[in-house]
N, C-alpha and C positions, 0 to 999 in steps of 0.2 A: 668422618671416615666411613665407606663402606665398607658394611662388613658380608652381603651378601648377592650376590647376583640371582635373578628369579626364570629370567624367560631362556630360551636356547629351544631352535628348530631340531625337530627331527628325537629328540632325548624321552627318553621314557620315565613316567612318574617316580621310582623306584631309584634310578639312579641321579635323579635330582634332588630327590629326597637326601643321597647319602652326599651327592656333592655340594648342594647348601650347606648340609649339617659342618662338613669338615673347611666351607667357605667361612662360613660363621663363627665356630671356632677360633677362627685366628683374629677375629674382629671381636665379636663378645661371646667371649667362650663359656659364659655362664648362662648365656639366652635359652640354650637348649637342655639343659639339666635343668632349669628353673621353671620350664615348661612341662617336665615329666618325662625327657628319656628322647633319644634316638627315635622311636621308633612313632610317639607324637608328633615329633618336630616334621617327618617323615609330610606326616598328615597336614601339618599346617602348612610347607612349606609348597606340596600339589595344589592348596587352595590358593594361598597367593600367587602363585603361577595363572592359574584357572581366570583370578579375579584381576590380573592384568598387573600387578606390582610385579618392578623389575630392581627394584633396590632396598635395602634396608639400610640405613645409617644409624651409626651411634651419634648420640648426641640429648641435652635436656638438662631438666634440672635434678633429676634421682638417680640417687647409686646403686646400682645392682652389682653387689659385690664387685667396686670397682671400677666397673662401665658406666656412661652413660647413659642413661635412658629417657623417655618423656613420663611414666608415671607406671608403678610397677602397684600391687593389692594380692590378696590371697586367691582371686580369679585369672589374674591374667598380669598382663604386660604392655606399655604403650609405646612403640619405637616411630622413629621417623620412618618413612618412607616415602619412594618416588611409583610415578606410576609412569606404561606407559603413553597414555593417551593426555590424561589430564598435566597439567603443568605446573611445578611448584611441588613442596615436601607436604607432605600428608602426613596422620597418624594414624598408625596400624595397630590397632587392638587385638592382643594372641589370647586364646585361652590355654590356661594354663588345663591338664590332662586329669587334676584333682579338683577341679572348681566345683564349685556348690551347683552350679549349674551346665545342665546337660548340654549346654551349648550358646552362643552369641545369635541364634536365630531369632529371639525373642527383643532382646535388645535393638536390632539393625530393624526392625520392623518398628517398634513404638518411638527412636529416633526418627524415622522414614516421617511418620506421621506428625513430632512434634515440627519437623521441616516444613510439613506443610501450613503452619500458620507462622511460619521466622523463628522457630523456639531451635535453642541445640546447635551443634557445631553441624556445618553442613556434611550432609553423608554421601561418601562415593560409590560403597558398594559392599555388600558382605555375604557372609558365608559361617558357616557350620563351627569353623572356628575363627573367625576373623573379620572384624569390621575397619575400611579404609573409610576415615573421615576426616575432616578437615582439622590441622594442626591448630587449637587456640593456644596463643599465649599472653596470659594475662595475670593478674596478683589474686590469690584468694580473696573472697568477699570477706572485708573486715570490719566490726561495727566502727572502728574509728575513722575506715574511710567511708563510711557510708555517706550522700545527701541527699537532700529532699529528690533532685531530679532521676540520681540512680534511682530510688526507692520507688519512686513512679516507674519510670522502665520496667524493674523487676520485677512489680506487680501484676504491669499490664503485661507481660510472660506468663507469667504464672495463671494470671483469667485466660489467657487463650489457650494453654494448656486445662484449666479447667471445663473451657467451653466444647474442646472436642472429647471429653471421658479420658486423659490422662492426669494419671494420677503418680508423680515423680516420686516420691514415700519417704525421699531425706531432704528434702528440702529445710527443713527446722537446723539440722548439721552446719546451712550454713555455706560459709569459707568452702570445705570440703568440695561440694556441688554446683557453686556459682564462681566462675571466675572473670573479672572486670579488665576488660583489654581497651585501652582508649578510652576510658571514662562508662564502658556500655559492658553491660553483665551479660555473660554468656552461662545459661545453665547445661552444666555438663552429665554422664555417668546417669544414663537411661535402665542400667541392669536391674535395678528394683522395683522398676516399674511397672501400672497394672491399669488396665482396663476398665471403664464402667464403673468404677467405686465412688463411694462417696469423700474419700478424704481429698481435701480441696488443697490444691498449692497456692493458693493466696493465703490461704488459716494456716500453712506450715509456714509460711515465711514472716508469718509474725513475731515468732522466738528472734531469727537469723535478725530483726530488723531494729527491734524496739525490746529496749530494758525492762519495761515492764506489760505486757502485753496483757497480763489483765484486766487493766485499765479502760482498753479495746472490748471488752466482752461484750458488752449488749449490741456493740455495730460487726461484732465478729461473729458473734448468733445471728444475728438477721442475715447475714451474708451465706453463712452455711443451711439455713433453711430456705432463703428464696433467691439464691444464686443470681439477681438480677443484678441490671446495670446501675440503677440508683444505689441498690446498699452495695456495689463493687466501689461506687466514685464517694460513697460514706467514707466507707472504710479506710479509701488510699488517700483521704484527706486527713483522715485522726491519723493516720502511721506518718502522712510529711508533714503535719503539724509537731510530732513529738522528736524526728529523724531531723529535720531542717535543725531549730536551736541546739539541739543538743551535741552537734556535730558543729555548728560552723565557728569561724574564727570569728573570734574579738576584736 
């Protein structure tokens, strides 16, 4: 269902603002109180104007009081969306007007960059409150569907995200932050993310992968001291040695 209409020639920021809000309304009338008021949604609705979305649709797997939505947190909100130019439903990320953070400029930037090595849902464009990226749908990463080949994949995400200085911070979570569309893990939810640090996303994904990951320690130390490619391909060999048996059928 649409619940919002975004572009219109000639209309001023101010009374698009008021006529999304009461567009919205009658589609998820709880988007815009869940965001912080009138006079926010004001603010996000000028930016996706700005950044070329001309639709919002209800629809997903989470309820926001009632509606559908794509994924809702204490920062923000994930809805469907259409764009002008690009083709196919996208997901728009709102920030909500009490978020922990002063804005989605930081996130649409260290997504930008995990893009550039394949890491992340592909991104379309964002803004001050608002990232348009690519809709994934896929099932939480879960230890019982884990197998040896996903667990390769996901690693070798996580080293190339290690290789350019990001640094994803929940990756150990899990399910949460990776989700598997077609057999191939997609890491999601870039907002914790940081620059330059030392904590490595292959050494967090050791909890999400294997029961006992202390077991790993002395090829998980060498990995975190000399980052190279020989203890990276150690490593992803003791993690699909314990993931393979332990997961496959009988």
């Amino acid at each position: 269902m649409v619940v919002g209409l975004i572009l219109g020639g000639g209309v001023g920021l101010n009374y698009w603002g008021q006529a999304i809000f009461k567009l919205i309304a009658r589609g998820l009338p709880v988007l815009s109180i869940y965001l912080g008021g009138e006079d926010h949604w004001s603010s996000v609705a000028a930016e996706l104007k700005s950044l070329g979305v001309v639709e919002l649709l209800e629809g997903g797997p989470t309820l926001l009081f009632g509606s559908r939505v794509l994924g809702k947190g204490q920062n923000g909100v994930v809805v469907r969306c259409r764009h002008e130019v690009a083709e196919g439903e996208w997901a728009c990320k709102l920030r909500r007007r009490d978020a922990s953070r002063p804005s989605l400029l930081w996130e649409g930037y260290v997504l930008r960059l995990a893009n550039g090595v394949g890491v992340g849902p592909r991104l379309l464009t964002f803004s001050r409150n608002v990232i348009v990226m690519e809709e994934v749908t896929g099932s939480p990463l879960s230890g019982e569907a884990v197998d040896a080949a996903l667990a390769r994949r996901l690693l070798e995400q996580a080293r190339a995200l290690d290789r350019i200085g990001v640094s994803h911070n929940e990756l150990a979570r899990g399910g949460r932050h990776v989700l598997v569309r077609g057999g191939e893990p997609v890491i999601i939810d870039f907002e914790s993310a940081t620059l330059g640090g030392r904590r490595s996303n292959v050494l967090q994904l050791l909890n999400a992968l294997v029961r006992d990951p202390v077991s790993l320690r002395d090829a998980a130390r060498r990995y975190k001291v000399e980052r190279s490619d020989d203890a990276f391909r150690e490593l992803v060999e003791l993690v699909v040695g314990r993931v393979g048996p332990r997961f496959s059928k009988p």
